[in-house]
N, C-alpha and C positions, 0 to 999 in steps of 0.2 A: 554503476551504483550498486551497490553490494546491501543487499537487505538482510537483517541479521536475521538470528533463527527463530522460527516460530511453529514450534511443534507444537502440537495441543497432548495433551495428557494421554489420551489412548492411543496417539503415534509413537509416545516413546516406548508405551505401556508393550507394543506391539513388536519392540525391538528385543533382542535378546537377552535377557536378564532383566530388561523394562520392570517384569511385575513386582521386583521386587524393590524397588525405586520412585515408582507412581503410584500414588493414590489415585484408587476409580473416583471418576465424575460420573455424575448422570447428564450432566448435558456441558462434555468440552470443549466447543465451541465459542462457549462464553465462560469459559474456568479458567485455570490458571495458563496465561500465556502470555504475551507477547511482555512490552515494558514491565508489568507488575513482577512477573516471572525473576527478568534483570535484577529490580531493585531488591525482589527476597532473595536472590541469589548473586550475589555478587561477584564472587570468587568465578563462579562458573563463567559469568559476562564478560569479566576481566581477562580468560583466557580465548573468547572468540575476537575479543579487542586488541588482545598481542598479536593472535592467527591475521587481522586484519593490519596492522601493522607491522609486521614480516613482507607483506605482500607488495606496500605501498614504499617500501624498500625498494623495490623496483619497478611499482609503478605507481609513481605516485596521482596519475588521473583518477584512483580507484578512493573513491564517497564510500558513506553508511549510509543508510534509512532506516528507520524504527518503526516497526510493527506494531501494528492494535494499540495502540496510547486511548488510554481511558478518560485520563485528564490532562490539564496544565502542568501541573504538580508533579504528574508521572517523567512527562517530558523533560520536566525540568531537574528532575532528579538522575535520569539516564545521560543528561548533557554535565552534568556535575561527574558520573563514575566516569565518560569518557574522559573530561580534562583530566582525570586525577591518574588515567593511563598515559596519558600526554596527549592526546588526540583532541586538538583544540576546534573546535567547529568557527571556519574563515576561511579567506583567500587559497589557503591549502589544501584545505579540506572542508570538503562541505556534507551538511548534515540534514539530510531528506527526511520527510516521514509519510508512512502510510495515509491518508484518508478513507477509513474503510467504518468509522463507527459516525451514528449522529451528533453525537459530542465534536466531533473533527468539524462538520461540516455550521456547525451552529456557533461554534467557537472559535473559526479559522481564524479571523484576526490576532485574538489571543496566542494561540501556536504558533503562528509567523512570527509573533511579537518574540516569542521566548527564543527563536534565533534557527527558526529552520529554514534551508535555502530553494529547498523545494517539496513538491507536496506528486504523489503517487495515487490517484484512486484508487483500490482497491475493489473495483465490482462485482465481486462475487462476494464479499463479507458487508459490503456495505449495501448491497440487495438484501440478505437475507436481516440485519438487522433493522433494518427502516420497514420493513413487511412482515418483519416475525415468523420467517419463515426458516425451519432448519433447512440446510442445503444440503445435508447427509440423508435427508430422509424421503425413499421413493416415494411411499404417502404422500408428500407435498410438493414432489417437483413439480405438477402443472402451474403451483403455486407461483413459482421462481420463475420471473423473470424482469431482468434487468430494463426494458421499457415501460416498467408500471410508471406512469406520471409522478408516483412521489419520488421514488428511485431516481426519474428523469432530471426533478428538478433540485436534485442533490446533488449529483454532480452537476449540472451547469452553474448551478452556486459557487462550485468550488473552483470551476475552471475561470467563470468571471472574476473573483474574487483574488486568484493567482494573479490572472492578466491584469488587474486593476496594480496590483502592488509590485509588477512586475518580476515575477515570483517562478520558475519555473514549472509546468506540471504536465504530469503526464498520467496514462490511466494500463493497470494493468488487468488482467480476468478475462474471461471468454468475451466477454460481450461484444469488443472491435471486431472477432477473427467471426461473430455469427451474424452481426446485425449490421451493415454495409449503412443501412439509414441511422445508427446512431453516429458510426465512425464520421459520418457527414455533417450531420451538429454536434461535434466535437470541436469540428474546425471550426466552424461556424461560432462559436462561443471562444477560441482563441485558445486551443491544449498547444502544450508545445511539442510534444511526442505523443505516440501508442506504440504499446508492448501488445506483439501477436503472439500467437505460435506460428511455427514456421511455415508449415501450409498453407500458411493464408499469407504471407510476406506478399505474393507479387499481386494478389488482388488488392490485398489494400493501400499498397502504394498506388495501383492506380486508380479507385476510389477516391485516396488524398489528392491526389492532381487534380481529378475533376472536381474536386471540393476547392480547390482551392482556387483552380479556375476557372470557374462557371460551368465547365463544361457538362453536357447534356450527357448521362450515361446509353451508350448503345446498349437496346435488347437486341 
């Protein structure tokens, strides 16, 4: 599953000739990026949409997901420029999106409804906006972290809500590779995947076993 791009304004700002291309934000985080970014800029979208269609040339197992979707309307305007590259969202191809804002998780139905196949947590973007906490900012990391109970009960919303509609979903961000006790009501609530980093690959597969099979963790 191929997640398109999501640079935020002071990442490109930071690339070579950036400054002269980006406007400073005071706070890029929540500025110009993910779908909005797409629908003002088209032509640009249009060429990560060929780059992704060159690829499904030869493999055609390879999905999109959309990034930070603000609204319905966003959504549904990014699955309009895809058809119009030919990239139809169905049996060939299927079209993911992030859940990483409160809008995603209070709205899921609605997003499902507009034709996505599967839904991605996001937990490090959708921590810092259900808490208001920048995540760039050392000031506020004791702030950040992904087991506050309202965080908690954002994602098991979304993961029930997937499993109810039989929806696929999975959750990406530090949180599985640090907190062994969330990656265990993960399963418990019915995810169908976690994306780790690598380091943590063989713990948490077996974490998932024992989750999945009662089993008692040895200390």
């Amino acid at each position: 599953v191929y997640r398109f791009s999501d640079f935020k304004t002071n990442e490109y700002r930071s690339l070579k000739g950036g400054e002269t291309y980006e406007h400073f934000e005071e706070n890029p985080m929540i500025g110009y990026r993910g779908c909005a970014r797409y629908l003002a800029e088209p032509d640009a979208f249009a060429l990560e949409i060929e780059a992704l269609k060159l690829v499904r040339q030869k493999f055609s197992n390879v999905w999109g997901m959309v990034p930070f979707v603000r609204s319905v309307s966003e959504l549904e305007g990014v699955i309009l420029l895809l058809r119009g590259q030919g990239l139809e969202p169905g049996p060939e191809f299927k079209l993911w999106m992030m859940a990483e804002l409160p809008t995603n998780v209070l709205l899921l139905d609605e997003y499902l409804d507009a034709g996505i196949d599967g839904v991605s947590i996001g937990s490090n973007d959708l921590t810092q906006l259900v808490l208001g906490v920048d995540r760039d900012n050392e000031r506020l990391a004791a702030m950040f972290d992904e087991r506050d109970p309202a965080v908690l009960k954002a994602i098991e919303q979304v993961v029930r809500k997937c499993k109810a509609r039989g929806v696929s979903v999975s959750i990406c961000g530090q949180a599985p590779s640090v907190y062994p006790e969330l990656t265990r009501s993960l399963v418990e609530w019915g995810i169908t995947s976690v994306s780790v980093s690598p380091d943590m690959i063989g713990q948490t597969r077996s974490i998932l076993h024992q989750a999945e099979t009662g089993m008692v963790p040895v200390s």
